[in-house]
VEXZADREN-455505 format. One record per residue (C-alpha): z negated, y, x; residue in one letter. Coordinates in steps of 0.02 Angstrom, whole numbers, padded with zeros to 5 digits, always signed. Each point is the difference from the previous one (the first is absolute). Layout:
ZYXA
...
END
This chain:
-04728-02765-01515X
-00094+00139+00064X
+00110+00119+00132X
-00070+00159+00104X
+00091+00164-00076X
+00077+00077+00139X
-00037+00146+00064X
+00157+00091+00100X
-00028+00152+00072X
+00165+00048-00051X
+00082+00010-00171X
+00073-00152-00069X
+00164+00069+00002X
+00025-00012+00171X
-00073-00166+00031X
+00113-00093+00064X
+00120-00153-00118X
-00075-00162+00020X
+00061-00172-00024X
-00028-00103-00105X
-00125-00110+00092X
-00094+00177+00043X
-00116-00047-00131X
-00082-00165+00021X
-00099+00007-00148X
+00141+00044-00121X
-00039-00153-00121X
-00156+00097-00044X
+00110+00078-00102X
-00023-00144-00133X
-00189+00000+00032X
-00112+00048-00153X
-00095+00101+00132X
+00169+00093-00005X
-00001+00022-00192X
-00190+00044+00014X
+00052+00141+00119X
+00167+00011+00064X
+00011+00183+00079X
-00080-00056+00166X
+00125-00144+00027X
+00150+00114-00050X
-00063+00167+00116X
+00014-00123+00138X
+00165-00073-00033X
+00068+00158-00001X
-00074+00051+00162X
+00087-00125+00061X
+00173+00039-00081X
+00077+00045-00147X
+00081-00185-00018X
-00085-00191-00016X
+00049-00162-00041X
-00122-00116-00084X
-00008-00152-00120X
-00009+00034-00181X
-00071-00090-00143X
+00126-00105-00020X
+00032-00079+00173X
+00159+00112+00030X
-00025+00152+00162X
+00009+00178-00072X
+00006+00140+00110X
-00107+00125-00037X
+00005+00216-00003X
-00151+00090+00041X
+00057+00193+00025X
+00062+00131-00128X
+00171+00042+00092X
+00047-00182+00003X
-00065-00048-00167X
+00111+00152-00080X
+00159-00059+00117X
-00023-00187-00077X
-00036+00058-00162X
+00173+00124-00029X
+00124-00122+00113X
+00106-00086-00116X
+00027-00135+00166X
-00164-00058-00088X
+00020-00097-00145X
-00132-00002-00129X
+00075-00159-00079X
-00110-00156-00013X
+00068-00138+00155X
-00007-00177-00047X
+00059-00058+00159X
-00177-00076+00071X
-00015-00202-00043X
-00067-00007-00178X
-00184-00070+00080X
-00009+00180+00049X
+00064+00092-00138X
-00119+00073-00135X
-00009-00093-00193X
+00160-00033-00097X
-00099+00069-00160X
-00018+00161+00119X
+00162+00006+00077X
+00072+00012-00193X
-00145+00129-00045X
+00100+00121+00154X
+00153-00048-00027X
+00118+00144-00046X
-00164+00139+00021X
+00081+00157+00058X
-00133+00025+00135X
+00077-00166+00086X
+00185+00043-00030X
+00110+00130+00089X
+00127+00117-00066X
+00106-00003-00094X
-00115-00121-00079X
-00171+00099+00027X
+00095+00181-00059X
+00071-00100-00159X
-00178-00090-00062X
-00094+00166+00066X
+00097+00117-00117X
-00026-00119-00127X
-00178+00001-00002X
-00019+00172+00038X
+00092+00060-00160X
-00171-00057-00087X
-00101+00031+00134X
-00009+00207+00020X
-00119+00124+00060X
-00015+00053-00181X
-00038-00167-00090X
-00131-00012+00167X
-00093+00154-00046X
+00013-00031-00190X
-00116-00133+00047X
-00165+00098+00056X
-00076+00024-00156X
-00001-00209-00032X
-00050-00006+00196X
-00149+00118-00028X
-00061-00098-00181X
+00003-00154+00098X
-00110+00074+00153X
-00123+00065-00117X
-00009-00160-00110X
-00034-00112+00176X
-00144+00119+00053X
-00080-00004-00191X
+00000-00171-00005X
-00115+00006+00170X
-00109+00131-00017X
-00147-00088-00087X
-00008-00110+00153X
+00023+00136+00128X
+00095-00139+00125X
+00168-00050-00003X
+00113-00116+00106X
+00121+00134+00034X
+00150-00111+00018X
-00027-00128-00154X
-00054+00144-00118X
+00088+00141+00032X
+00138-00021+00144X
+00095-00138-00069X
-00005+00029-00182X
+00055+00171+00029X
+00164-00027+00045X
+00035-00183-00074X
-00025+00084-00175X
+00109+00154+00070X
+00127-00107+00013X
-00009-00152-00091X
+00027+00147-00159X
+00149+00075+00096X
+00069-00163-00004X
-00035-00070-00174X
-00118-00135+00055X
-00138-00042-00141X
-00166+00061+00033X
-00067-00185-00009X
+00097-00042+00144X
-00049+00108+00110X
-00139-00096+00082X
+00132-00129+00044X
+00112+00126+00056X
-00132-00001+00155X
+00014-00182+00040X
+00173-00002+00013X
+00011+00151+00110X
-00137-00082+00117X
+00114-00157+00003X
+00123+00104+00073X
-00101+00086+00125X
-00051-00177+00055X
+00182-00061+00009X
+00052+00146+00113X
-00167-00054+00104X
+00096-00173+00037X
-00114-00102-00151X
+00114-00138-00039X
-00156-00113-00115X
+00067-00070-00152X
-00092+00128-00105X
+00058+00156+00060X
+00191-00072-00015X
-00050-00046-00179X
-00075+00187-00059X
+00157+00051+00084X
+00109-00100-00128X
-00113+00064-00137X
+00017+00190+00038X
+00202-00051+00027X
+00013-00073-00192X
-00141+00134-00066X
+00107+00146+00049X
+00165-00110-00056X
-00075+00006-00158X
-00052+00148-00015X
+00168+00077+00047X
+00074-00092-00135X
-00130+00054-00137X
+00053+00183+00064X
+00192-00031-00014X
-00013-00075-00179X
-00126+00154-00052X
+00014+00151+00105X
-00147+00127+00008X
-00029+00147+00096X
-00071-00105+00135X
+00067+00009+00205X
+00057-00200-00011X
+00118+00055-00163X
+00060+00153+00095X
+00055-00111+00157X
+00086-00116-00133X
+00099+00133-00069X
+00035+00127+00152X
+00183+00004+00059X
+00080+00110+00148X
+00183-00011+00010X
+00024-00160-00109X
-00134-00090+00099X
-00164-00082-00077X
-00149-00103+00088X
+00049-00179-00022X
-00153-00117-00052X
-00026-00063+00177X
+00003+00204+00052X
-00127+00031-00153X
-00110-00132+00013X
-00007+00047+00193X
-00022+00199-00032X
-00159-00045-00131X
-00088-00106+00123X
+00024+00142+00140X
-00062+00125-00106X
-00146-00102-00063X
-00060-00045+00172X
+00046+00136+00089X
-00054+00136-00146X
-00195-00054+00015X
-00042-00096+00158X
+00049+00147+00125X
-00098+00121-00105X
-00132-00142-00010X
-00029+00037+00163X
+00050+00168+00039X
-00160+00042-00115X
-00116-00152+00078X
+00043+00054+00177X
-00021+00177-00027X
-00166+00009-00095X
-00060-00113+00146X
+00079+00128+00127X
-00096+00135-00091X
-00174-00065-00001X
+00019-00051+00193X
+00032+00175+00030X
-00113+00110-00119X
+00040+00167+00057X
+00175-00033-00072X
-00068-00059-00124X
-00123+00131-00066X
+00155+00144+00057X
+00108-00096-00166X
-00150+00018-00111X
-00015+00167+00050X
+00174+00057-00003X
+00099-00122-00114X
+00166+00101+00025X
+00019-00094+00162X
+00010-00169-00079X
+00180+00003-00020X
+00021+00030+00219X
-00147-00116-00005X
+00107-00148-00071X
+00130+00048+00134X
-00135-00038+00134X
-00066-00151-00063X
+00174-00076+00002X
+00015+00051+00160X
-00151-00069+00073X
-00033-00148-00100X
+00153-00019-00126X
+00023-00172-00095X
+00163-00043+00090X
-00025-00077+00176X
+00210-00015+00020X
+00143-00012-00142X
+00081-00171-00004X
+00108-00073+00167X
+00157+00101+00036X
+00126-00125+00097X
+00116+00079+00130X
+00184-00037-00025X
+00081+00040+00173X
-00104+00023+00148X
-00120+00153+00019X
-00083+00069+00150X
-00169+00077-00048X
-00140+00031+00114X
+00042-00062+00140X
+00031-00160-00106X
+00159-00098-00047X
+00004-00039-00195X
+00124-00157-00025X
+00107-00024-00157X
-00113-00071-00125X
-00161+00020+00055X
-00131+00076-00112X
-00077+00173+00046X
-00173+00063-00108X
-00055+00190+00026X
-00167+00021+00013X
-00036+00148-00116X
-00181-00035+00024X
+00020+00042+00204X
+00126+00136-00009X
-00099+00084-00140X
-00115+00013+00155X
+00126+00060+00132X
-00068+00125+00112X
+00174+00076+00030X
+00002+00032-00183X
-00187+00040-00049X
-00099+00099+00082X
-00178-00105+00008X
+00081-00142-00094X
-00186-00136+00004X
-00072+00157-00110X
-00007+00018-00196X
+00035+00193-00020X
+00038+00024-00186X
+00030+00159+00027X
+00168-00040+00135X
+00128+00121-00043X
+00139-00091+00095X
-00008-00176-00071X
+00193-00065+00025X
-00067-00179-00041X
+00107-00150-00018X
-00148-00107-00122X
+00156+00008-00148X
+00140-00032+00141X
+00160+00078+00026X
+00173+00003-00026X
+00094-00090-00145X
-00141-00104-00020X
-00136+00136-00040X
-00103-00056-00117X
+00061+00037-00192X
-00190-00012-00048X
-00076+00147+00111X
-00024+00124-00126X
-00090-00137-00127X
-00112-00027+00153X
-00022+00166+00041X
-00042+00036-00171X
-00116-00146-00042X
-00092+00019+00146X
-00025+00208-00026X
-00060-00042-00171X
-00118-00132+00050X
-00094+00089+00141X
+00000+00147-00093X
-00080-00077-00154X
-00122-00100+00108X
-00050+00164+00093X
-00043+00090-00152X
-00089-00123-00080X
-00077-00100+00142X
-00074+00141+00102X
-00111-00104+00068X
+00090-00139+00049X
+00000-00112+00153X
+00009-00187+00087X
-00095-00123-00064X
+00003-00148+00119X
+00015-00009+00202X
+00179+00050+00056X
-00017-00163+00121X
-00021-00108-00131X
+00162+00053-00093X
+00124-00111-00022X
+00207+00044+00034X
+00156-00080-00051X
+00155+00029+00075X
+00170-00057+00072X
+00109+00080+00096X
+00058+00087-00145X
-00133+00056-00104X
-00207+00015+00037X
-00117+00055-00115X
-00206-00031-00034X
-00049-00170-00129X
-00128+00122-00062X
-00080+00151+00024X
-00181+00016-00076X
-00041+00180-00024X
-00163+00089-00082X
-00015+00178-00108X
END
């Protein structure tokens, strides 16, 4: 797929709403050229308008939102439901052994549902506990870099931007340390599942992670620690618990969602960094801006291409578009991170952009619960790697870097990086 990126002579804003057949090429969408680079497809798409309607991964048309105003108005309007629909024939739906891995996750359920598991979780989730955490976060950083500095090479994401976080959490959680490495397959069985694999082998690491965490849940109940999973087991908010479908659900969300956005968050903005070097050397200089740094690099090249489908449950007029009952809508957080109505030279990396109203965590109900472990883990990291790496940069040839990604999630397979 390769597609021109427009170049209006007016701001996108007030291009005019397009139908959906205003993009031709809208299947690109599910292109690995799009993975590899998806900013030029999007900027054009929303040129066009803020509204498209395109296949998805599995068979089934999604409509699509490319512009901040939009994307917010989807993502606050309760005539959007976030909950899962099984209504497409079951050739088209994703993997049972998936479909009971979501079922009863608060980020697919609405209220009261959502507000009940939400409060739940966030009882043992606080601010507080978060921060208590940077001291662990900030061992861990500096035991990944010792154990490369002989070698003066690293693959960025293999030895420092996955283990970071999977051990982060995994030890939130209670997980043994010699099942951490597993921990990885598991959550890449996932990611394939929401890609639209169906093989044999991804449905059976699927089952495995299901009875794993089972298990594990039950080792918890029988001998509580101080750990996150025995925490879950016990909170309680007016009489109500997690029940072991709730549970089981909540651990896998937390595992897979606590390390592979940050996974990427620190891939794709390392990579972001050495493409532009005078950012770059300004962090090294001035490490104070890291924090609005981390801001930026959400913005312009955050983990999270869209949260999971919302489904409309009466009809909805949006851009110039009519949204039927039942059919899925994805914001692009990717594109309206990039909205010129919103961000003033949106296609540039400015870590220093004071006005950064970014959607990369989402909005609404469903914000994401795990921002400030992100937000954290990702301060600590580039800090660390600043200080101690001060001569660090790109190993390989950007073109030859490989990208994985759905419409959900993208992130670099590796990242090779020398110091």
């Amino acid at each position: 797929m390769t597609t021109p990126t427009p170049t209006p002579t007016t701001p996108e804003a007030s291009a005019p709403a397009s139908t959906p057949q205003a993009s031709p090429q809208a299947g690109g969408a599910l292109s690995s050229a799009f993975f590899n680079n998806p900013y030029p497809f999007l900027a054009y798409m929303r040129a066009a308008g803020p509204i498209h309607k395109i296949p998805n991964a599995f068979g089934r048309e999604v409509w699509l939102i490319t512009r901040f105003e939009e994307g917010v108005r989807v993502l606050k309007d309760p005539r959007f439901s976030s909950q899962i629909s099984m209504t497409a024939p079951e050739h088209l739906r994703p993997l049972p052994q998936l479909r009971q891995l979501l079922k009863g996750q608060m980020i697919s359920t609405d209220p009261p549902q959502h507000d009940r598991l939400r409060g739940l979780v966030a009882k043992a989730f606080t601010p507080r506990f978060i921060e208590g955490l940077r001291p662990r976060v900030q061992e861990l950083a500096d035991e990944l870099i010792e154990k490369t500095l002989a070698a003066g090479k690293m693959d960025f994401i293999a030895d420092f931007a996955f283990p970071l976080p999977i051990i982060v959490i995994a030890e939130m959680l209670g997980v043994p340390s010699d099942h951490r490495d597993q921990l990885r397959v598991w959550s890449s069985a996932i990611f394939d599942a929401i890609s639209g694999d169906k093989s044999d082998a991804t449905a059976a690491r699927l089952e495995e992670f299901s009875e794993y965490i089972k298990g594990l849940i039950a080792i918890k109940r029988a001998q509580p620690d101080e750990a996150l999973i025995s925490q879950l087991a016990q909170v309680e908010e007016g009489g109500s618990r997690l029940d072991e479908q709730e549970l089981l659900a909540m651990v896998v969300l937390l595992i897979f969602a606590g390390h592979e956005t940050t996974v990427s968050l620190l891939g794709n903005g390392l990579l972001a960094l050495f493409q532009h070097p005078e950012q770059l050397a300004l962090l090294q200089r001035e490490p104070e801006r890291i924090p609005a740094a981390i801001e930026e690099l959400l913005r312009y090249c955050g983990p999270v291409l869209s949260p999971g489908p919302r489904f409309a449950t009466t009809e909805v007029e949006l851009g110039g578009q009519v949204i039927r009952p039942g059919e899925p809508v994805m914001v692009v957080l990717a594109s309206a991170n990039r909205d010129l109505a919103q961000f003033s030279d949106p296609e540039e990396l400015n870590v220093a952009r004071e006005l950064n109203r970014h959607l990369a965590f989402g909005h609404g109900i469903h914000y994401c619960l795990g921002a400030p472990l992100a937000r954290l883990e990702a301060q600590v990291a580039f800090t660390t790697l600043f200080r101690r790496l001060p001569n660090l940069r790109l190993d390989a040839d950007p073109k030859a870097l490989t990208w994985r990604g759905n419409l959900t999630l993208r992130g670099l397979s590796s990242l090779p990086i020398a110091f």
